[in-house]
Biopython code that builds the backbone (N, CA, C, O; Angstrom):
import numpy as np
from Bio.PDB.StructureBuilder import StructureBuilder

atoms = [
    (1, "UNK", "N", (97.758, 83.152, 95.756)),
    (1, "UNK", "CA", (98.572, 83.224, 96.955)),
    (1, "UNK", "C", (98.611, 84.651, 97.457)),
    (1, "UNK", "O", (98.622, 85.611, 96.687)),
    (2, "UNK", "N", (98.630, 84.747, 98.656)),
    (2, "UNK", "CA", (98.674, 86.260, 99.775)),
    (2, "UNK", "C", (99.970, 86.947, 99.773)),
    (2, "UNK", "O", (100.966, 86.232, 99.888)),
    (3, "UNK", "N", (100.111, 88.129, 99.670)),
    (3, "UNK", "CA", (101.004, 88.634, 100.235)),
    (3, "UNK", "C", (101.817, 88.086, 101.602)),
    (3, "UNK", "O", (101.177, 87.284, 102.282)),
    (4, "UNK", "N", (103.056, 88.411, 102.032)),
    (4, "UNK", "CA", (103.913, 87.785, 102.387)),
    (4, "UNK", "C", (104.316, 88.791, 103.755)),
    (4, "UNK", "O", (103.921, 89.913, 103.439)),
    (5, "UNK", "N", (104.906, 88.847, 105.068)),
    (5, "UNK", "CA", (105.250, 89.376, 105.886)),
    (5, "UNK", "C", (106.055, 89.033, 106.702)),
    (5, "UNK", "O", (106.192, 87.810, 106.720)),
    (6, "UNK", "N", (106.834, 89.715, 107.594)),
    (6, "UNK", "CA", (107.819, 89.213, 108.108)),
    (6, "UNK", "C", (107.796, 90.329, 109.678)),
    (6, "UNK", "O", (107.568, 91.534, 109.576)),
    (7, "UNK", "N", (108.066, 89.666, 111.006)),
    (7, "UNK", "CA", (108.755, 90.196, 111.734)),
    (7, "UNK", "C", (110.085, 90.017, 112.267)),
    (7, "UNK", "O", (110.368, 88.819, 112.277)),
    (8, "UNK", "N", (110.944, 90.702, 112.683)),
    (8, "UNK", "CA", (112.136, 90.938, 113.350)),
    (8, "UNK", "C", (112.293, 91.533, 114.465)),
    (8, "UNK", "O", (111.984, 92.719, 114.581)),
    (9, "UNK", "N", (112.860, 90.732, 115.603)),
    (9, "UNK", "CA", (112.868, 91.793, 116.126)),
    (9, "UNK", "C", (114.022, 91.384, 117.051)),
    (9, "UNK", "O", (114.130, 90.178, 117.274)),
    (10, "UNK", "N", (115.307, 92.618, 117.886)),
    (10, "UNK", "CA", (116.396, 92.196, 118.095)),
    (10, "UNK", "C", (116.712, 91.571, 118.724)),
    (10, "UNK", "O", (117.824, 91.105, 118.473)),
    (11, "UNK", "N", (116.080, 91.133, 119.869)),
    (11, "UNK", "CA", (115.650, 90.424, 120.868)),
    (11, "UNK", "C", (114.405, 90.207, 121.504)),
    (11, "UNK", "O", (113.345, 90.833, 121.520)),
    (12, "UNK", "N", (114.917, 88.863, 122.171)),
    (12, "UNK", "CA", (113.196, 88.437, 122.486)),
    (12, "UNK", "C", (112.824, 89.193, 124.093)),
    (12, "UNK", "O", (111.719, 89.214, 124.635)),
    (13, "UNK", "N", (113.807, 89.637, 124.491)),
    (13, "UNK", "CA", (113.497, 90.657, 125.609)),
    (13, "UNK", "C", (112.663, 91.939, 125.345)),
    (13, "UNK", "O", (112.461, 92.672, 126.313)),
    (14, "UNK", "N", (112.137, 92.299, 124.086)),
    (14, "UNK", "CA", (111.642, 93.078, 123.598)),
    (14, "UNK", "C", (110.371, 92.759, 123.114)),
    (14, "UNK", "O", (109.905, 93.297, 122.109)),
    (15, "UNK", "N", (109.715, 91.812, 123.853)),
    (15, "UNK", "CA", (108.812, 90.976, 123.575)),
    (15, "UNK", "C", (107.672, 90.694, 124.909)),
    (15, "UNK", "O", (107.817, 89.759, 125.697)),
    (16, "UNK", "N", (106.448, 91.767, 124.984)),
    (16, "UNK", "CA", (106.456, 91.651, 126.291)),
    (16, "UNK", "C", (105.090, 90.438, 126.577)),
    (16, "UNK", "O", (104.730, 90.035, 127.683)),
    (17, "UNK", "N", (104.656, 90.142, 125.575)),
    (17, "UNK", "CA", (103.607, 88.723, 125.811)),
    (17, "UNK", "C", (103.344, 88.407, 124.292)),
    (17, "UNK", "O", (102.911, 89.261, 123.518)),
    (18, "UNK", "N", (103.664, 87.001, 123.893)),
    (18, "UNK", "CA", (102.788, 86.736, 122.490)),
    (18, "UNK", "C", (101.906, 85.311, 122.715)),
    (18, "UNK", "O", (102.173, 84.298, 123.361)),
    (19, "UNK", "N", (100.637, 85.715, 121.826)),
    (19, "UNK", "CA", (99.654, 84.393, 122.143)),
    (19, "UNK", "C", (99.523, 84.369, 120.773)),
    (19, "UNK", "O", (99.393, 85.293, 119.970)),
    (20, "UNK", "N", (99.603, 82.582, 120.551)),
    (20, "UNK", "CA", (99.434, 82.108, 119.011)),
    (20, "UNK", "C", (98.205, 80.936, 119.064)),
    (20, "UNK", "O", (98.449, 79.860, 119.609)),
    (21, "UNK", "N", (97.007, 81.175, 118.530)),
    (21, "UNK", "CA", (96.370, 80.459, 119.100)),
    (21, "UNK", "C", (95.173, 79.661, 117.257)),
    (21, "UNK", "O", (95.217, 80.194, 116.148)),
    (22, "UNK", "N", (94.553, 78.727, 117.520)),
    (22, "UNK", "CA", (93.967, 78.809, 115.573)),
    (22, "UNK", "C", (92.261, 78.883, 116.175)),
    (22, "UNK", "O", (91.311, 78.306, 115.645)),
    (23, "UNK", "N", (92.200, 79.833, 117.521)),
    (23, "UNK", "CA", (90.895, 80.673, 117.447)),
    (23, "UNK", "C", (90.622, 81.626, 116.190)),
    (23, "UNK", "O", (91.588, 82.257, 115.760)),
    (24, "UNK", "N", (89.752, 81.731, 115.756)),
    (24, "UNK", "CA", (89.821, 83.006, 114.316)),
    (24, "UNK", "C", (89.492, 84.322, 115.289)),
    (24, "UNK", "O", (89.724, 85.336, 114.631)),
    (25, "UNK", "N", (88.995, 84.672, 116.732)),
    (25, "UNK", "CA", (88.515, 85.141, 117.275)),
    (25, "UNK", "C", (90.029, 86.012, 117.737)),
    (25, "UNK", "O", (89.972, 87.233, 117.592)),
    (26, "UNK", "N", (91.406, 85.404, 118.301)),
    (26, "UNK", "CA", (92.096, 85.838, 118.810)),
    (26, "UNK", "C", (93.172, 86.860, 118.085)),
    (26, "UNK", "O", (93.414, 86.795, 116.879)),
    (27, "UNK", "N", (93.543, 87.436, 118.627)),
    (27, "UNK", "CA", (94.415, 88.462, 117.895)),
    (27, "UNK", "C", (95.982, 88.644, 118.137)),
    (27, "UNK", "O", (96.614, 88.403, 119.165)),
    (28, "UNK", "N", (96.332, 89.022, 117.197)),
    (28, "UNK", "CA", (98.266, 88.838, 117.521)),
    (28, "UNK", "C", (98.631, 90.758, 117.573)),
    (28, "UNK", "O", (98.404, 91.366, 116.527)),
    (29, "UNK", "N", (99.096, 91.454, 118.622)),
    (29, "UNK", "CA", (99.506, 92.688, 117.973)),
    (29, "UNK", "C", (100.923, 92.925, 118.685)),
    (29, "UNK", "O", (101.209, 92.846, 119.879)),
    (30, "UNK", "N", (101.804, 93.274, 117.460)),
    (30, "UNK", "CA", (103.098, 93.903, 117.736)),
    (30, "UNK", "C", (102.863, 95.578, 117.417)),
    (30, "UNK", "O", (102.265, 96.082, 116.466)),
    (31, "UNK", "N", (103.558, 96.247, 118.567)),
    (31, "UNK", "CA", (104.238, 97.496, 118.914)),
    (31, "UNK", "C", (105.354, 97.942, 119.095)),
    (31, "UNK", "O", (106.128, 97.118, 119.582)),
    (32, "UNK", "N", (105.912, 99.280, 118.829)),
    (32, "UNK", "CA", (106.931, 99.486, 118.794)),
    (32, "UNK", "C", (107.213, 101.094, 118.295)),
    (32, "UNK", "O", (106.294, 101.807, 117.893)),
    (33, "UNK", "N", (108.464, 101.498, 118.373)),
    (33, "UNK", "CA", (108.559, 103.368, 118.640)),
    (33, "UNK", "C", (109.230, 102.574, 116.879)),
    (33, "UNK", "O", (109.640, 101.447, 116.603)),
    (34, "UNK", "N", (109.054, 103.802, 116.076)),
    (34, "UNK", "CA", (108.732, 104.229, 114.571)),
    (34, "UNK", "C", (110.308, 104.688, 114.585)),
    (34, "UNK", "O", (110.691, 105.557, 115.367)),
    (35, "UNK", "N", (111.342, 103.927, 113.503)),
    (35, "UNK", "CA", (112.481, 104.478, 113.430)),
    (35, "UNK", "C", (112.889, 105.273, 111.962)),
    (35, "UNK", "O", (113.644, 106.215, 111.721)),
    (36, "UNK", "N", (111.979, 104.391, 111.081)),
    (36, "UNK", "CA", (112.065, 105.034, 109.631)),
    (36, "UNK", "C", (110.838, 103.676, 108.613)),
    (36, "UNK", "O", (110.422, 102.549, 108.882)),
    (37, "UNK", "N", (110.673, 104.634, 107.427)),
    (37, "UNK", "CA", (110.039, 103.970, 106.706)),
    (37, "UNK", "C", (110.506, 103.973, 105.044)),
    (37, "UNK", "O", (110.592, 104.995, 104.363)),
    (38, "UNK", "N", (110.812, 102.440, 104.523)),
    (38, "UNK", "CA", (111.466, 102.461, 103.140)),
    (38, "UNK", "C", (110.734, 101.218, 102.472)),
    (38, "UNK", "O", (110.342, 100.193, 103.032)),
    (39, "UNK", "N", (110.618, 101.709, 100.613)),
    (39, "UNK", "CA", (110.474, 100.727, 99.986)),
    (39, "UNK", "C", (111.925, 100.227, 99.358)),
    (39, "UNK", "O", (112.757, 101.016, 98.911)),
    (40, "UNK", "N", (112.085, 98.855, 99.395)),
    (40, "UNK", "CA", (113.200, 97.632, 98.968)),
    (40, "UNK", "C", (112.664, 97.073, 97.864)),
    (40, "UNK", "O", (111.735, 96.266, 97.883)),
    (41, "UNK", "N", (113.095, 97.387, 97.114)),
    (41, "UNK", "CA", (112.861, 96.205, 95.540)),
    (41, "UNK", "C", (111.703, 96.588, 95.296)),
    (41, "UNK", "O", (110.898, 95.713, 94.977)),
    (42, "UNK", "N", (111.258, 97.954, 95.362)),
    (42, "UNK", "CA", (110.183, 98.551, 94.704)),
    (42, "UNK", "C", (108.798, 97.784, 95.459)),
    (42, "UNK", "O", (107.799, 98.491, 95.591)),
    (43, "UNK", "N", (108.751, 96.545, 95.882)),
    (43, "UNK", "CA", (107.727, 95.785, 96.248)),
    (43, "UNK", "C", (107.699, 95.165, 97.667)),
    (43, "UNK", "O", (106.972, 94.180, 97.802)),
    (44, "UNK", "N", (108.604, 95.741, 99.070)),
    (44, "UNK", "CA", (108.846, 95.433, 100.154)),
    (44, "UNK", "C", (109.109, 96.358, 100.970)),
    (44, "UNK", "O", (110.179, 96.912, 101.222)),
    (45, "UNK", "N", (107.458, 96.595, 101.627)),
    (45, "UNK", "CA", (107.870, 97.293, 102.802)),
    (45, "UNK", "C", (108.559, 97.134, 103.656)),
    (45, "UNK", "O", (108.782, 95.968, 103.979)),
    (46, "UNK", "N", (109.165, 98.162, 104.357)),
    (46, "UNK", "CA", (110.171, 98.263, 105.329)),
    (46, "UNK", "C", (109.632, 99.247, 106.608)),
    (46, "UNK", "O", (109.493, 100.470, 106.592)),
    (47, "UNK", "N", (109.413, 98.439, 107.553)),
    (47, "UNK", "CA", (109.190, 99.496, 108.666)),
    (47, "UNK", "C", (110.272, 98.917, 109.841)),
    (47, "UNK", "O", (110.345, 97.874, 110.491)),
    (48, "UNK", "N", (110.947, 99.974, 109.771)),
    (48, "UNK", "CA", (112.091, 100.178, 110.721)),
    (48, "UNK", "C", (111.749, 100.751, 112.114)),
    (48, "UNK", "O", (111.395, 101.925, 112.212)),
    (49, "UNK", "N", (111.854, 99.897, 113.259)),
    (49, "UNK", "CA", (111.606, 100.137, 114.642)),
    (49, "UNK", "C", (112.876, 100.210, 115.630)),
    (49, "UNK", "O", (113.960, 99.689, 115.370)),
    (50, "UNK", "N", (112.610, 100.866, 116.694)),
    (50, "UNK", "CA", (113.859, 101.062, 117.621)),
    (50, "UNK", "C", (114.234, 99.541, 117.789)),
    (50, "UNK", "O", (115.441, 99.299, 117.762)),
    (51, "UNK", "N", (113.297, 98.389, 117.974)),
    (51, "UNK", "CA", (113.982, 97.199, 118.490)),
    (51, "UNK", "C", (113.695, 96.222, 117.329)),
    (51, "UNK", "O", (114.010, 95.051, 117.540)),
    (52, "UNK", "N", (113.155, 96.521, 116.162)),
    (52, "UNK", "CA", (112.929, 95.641, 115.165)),
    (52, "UNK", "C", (112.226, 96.081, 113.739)),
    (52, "UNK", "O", (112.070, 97.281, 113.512)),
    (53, "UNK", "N", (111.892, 95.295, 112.982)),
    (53, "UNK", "CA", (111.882, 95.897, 111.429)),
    (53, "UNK", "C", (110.879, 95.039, 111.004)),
    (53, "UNK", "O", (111.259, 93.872, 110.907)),
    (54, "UNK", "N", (109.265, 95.327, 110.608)),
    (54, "UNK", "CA", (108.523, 94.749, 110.087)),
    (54, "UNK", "C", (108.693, 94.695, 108.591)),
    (54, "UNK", "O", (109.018, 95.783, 108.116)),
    (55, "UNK", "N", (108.561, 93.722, 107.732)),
    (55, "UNK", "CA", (108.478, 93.721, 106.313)),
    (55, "UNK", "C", (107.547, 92.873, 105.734)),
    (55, "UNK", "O", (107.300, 91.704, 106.032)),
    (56, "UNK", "N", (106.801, 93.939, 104.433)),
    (56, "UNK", "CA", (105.454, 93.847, 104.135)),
    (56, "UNK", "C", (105.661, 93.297, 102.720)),
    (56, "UNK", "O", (106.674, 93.936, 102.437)),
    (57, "UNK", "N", (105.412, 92.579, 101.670)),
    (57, "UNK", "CA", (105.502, 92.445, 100.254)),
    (57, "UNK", "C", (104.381, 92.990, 100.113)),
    (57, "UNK", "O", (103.395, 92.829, 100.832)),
    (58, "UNK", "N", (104.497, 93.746, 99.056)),
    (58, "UNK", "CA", (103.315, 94.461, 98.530)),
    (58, "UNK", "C", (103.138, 94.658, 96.610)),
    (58, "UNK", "O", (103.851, 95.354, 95.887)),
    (59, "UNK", "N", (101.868, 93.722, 96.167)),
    (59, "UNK", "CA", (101.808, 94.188, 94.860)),
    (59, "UNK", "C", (101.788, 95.455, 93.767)),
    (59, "UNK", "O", (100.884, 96.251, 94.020)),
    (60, "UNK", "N", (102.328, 95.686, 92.995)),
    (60, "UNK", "CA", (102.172, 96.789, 92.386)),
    (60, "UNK", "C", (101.109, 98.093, 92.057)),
    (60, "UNK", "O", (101.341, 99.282, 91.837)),
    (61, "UNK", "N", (99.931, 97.370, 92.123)),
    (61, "UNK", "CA", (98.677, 97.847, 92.764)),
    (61, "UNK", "C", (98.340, 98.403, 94.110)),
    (61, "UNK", "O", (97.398, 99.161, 94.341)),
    (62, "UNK", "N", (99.165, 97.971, 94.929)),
    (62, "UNK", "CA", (99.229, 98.112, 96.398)),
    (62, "UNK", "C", (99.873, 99.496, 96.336)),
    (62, "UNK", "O", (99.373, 100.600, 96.549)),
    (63, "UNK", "N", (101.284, 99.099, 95.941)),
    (63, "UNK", "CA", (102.262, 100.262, 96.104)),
    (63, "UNK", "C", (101.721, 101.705, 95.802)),
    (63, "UNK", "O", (101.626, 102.612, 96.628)),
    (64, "UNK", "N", (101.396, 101.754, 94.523)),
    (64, "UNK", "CA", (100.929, 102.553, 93.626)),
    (64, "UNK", "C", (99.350, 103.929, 94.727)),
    (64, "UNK", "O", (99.128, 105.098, 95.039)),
    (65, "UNK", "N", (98.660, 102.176, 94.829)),
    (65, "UNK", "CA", (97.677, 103.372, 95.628)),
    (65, "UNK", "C", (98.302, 103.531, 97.200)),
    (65, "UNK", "O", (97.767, 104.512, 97.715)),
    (66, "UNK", "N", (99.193, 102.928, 98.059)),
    (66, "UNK", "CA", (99.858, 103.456, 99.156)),
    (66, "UNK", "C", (100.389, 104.250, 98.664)),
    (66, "UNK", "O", (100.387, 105.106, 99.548)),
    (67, "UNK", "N", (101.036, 104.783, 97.615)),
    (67, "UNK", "CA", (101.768, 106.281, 97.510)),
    (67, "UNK", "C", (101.261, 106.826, 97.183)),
    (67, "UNK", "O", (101.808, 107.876, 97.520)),
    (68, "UNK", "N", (99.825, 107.277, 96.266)),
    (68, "UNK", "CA", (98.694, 108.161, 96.341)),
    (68, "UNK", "C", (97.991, 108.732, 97.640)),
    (68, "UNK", "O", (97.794, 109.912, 97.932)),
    (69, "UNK", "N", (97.698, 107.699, 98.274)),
    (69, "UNK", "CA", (97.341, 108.194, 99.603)),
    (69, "UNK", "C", (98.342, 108.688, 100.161)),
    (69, "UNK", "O", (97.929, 109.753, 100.620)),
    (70, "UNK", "N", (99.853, 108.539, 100.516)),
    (70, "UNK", "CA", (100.386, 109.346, 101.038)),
    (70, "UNK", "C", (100.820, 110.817, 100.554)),
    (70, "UNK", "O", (100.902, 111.906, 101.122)),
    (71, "UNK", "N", (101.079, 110.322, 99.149)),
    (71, "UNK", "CA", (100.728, 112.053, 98.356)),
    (71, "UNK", "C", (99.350, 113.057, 98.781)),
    (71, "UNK", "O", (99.495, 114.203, 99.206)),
    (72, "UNK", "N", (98.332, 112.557, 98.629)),
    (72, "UNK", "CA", (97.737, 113.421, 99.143)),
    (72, "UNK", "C", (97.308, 113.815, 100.747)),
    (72, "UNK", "O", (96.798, 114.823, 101.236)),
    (73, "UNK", "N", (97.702, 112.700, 101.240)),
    (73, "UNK", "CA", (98.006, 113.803, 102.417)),
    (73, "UNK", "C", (99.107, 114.802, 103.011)),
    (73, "UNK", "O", (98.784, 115.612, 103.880)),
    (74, "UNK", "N", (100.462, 114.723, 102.506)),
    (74, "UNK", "CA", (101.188, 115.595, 102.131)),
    (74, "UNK", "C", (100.589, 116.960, 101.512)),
    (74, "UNK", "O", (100.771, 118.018, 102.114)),
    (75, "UNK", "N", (99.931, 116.921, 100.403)),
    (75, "UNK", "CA", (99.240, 117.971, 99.974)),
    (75, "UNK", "C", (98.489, 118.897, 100.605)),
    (75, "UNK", "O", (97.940, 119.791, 99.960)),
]
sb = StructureBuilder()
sb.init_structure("model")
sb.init_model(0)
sb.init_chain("A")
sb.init_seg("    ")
for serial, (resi, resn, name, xyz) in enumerate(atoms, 1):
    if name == "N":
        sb.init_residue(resn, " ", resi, " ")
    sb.init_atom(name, np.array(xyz, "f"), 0.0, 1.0, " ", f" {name:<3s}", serial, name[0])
structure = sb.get_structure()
């Protein structure tokens, strides 16, 4: 089984076109201004937006090398 995701968002006025379609060809993209970024339960991303909050489950393997890569670019 896949990792798991979630959107939120505070309203649907904040929503300026979505197409859901079972083309494999078509694409879904959400945007949004960057309010903060946190891990929850060690294994759930959190991306916090001015009008909503994406959340990512992520395996331990995942985590591990997402915070390597962000360590070294810090460095």
């Amino acid at each position: 089984m896949g990792h798991v995701f979630s959107v939120e968002l505070k309203s649907k006025t904040h929503v300026r076109s979505i197409s859901i379609s079972n083309e494999a060809r078509d694409r879904v993209l959400f945007e949004g201004e960057l309010e903060g970024v946190a891990f929850i339960g060690g294994s759930m991303l959190e991306v916090r937006g001015i009008n909503g909050v994406l959340r990512v489950e992520l395996g331990q393997s995942e985590t591990r090398k997402l915070m390597n890569q962000m360590s070294s670019i810090r460095a």
